[in-house]
C-alpha positions, -999 to +999 in steps of 0.1 A: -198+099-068-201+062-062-164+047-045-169+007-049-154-014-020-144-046-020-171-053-007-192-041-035-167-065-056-175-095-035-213-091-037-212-087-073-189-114-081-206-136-051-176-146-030-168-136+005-146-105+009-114-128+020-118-144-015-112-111-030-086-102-011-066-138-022-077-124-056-060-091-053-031-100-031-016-132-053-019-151-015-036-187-015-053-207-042-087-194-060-100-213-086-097-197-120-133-197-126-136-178-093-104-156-105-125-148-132-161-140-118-139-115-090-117-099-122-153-095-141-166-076-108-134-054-106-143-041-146-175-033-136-176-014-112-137+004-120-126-006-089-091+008-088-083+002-123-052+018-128-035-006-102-053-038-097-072-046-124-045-039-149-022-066-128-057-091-135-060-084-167-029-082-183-007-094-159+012-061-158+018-036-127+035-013-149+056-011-117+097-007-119+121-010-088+155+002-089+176-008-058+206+013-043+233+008-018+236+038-003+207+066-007+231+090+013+255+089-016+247+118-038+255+099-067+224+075-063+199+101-065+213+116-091+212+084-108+177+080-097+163+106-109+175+099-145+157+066-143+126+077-127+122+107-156+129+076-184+102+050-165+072+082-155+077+094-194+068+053-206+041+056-181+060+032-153+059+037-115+090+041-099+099+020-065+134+032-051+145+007-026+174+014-002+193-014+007+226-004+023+239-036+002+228-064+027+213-093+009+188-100+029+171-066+026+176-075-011+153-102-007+126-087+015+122-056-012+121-086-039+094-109-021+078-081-013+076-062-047+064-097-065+030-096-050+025-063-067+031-082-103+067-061-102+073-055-142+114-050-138+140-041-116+172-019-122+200-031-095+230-017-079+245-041-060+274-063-046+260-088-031+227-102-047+240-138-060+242-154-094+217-183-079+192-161-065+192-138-098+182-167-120+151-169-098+141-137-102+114-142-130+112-105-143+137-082-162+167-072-146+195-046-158+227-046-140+233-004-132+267+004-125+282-027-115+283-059-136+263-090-111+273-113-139+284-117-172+250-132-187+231-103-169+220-069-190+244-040-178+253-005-178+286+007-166+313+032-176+350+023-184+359+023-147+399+009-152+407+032-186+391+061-162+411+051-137+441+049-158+436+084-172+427+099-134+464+084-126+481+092-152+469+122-149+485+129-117+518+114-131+515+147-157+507+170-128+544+159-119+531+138-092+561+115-076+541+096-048+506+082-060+478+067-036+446+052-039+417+049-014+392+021-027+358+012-028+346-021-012+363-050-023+331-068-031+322-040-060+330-044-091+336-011-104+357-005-071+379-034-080+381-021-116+391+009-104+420-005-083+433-025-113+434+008-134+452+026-109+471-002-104+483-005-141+499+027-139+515+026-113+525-012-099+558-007-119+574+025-102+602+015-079+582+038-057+553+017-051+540+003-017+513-016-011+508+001+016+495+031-005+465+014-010+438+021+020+399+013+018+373+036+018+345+013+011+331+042-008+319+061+025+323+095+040+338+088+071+357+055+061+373+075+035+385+109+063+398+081+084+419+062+057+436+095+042+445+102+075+461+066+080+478+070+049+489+106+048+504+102+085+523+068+077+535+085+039+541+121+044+555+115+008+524+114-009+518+142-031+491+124-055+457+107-045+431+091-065+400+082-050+378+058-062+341+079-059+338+116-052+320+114-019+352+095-005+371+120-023+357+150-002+365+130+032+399+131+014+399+168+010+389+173+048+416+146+060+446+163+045+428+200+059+429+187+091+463+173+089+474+209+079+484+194+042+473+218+015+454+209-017+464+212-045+497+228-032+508+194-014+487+172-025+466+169-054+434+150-057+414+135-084+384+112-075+355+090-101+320+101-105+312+137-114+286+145-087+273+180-079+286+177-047+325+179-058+318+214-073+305+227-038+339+213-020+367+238-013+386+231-030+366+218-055+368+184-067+389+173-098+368+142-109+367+111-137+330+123-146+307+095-156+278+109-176+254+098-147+218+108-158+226+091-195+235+053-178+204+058-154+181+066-183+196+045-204+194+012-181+155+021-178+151+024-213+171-011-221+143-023-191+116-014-209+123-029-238+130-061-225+094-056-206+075-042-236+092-074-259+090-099-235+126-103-244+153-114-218+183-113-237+211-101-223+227-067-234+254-044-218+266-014-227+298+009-215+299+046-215+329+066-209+340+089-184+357+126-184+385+142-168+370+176-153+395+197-138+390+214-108+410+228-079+423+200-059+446+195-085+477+213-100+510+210-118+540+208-097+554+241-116+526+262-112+527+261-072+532+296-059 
């Protein structure tokens, strides 16, 4: 079976091979009639048609990116996977991009995904700016966090969780409540703060001082239960504000001899898998994860499809699932 080469392409279309290339690659100026004669070339022979020559002819990659924080957080693949089923059924590539929320990693996967004719990106981030979002001249759907207010989003209701996580603790019979929080720079972390903060700012019991940061990781999240369960042995509630902080919780208090639910119940946000592997397993706020991934592709796809940028958010709500890291006071042995 014939293979054509670019260099098939540039004899056909009469240009030198580095012509081509400029053609293919979106780098340096080639006059349109040029453009042309090498796009003519590329239908004739089929020469890779189901990447290049759709991005010549119809301007079109059929290419989506979604970008992550933290692909060692279960909760990101999870959410991935919903949004790579939603693009691959439209007939969409799927780009995940890792990147650890450091903006200038933001911007290499950006520059770099625009000289593939990128169709639409999916974001979860804290720190891409308002400014360099308006520059961004393809679709983009907040995912999780809200970048800004005139930006397409999908998020849960992370502070009436929150409120219903604390006061759920409050009903366990709970008398000291802490939080461990997500990064100040997140949105849904500060949302999260302010709902357990409702609920609780009031008691003649509070402290501010029961408020550590986690910054939604592992081993930031072990460290500051410890902190706080050493400085308040009084604590006998925790919310945490993702699950994967909430199982550094879990193995803090277990090495600090404190026994869940027993001593100290624990509730945490998200509703990954991983909370149901935990012993004791993880009472959670569950966010219905795989419907906000697939739905932010499918609002992407529409906007792509329509040429339409308006913007359009949308809110799902979370569910208490109880597990056994929590308990009412009265039903301790």
């Amino acid at each position: 079976m014939f293979m054509p080469t670019i260099k098939d392409v540039a004899r056909l279309a009469e240009v030198s091979t580095a012509t081509v290339s400029r053609v293919l690659n979106g780098n340096g100026y080639v006059h349109s009639e040029t453009k042309e004669r090498v796009a003519e070339a590329i239908k004739q022979l089929n020469y890779r048609p189901n990447d290049v020559a759709r991005i010549l002819f119809k301007g079109r990659s059929k290419m989506i990116a979604l970008f992550v924080p933290d692909i060692m957080n279960p909760y990101f693949p999870e959410l991935a996977r919903a949004v790579e089923d939603m693009t691959n059924q439209h007939g969409f590539t799927f780009v995940l991009c890792n990147t650890d929320d450091d903006l200038n990693k933001e911007i290499t996967y950006l520059e770099a995904l625009k000289q593939k004719s990128l169709d639409g990106i999916i974001v979860v981030s804290s720190t891409m700016t308002e400014e360099y979002i308006q520059n961004i001249d393809v679709p983009v759907i907040a995912l999780d966090r809200i970048l800004h207010r005139s930006m397409a989003s999908v998020t849960v209701n992370n502070r009436e969780g929150s409120r219903q996580a604390v006061q759920y603790l409050k009903d366990l019979g709970c008398q000291r409540i802490a939080h461990i929080s997500g990064p100040e720079q997140a949105s849904n972390a500060n949302q999260r703060l302010e709902g357990y903060l409702d609920v609780v700012k009031e008691e003649s019991w509070f402290k501010k001082s029961y408020i550590e940061p986690g910054e939604y990781h592992f081993e930031e999240a072990k460290k500051a239960t410890e902190r706080l369960l050493t400085r308040h042995p009084e604590i006998d509630g925790l919310f945490v504000a993702n699950d994967l902080m909430g199982v550094g919780a879990i193995k803090a208090a277990e090495a600090l001899g404190i026994k869940i639910p027993d001593q100290l119940s624990v509730i945490a946000f998200d509703g990954i898998t991983l909370g149901e592997t935990t012993t004791p397993t993880l009472t959670t706020m569950a966010q219905p994860i795989y419907k906000i991934g697939a739905r932010a592709a499918e609002l992407l796809i529409q906007q792509i499809e329509n040429q339409y940028h308006e913007a359009q958010s949308e809110e799902f709500t979370v569910e208490l699932v109880e597990r056994d890291s929590t308990r009412r006071k009265e039903d301790h042995p």
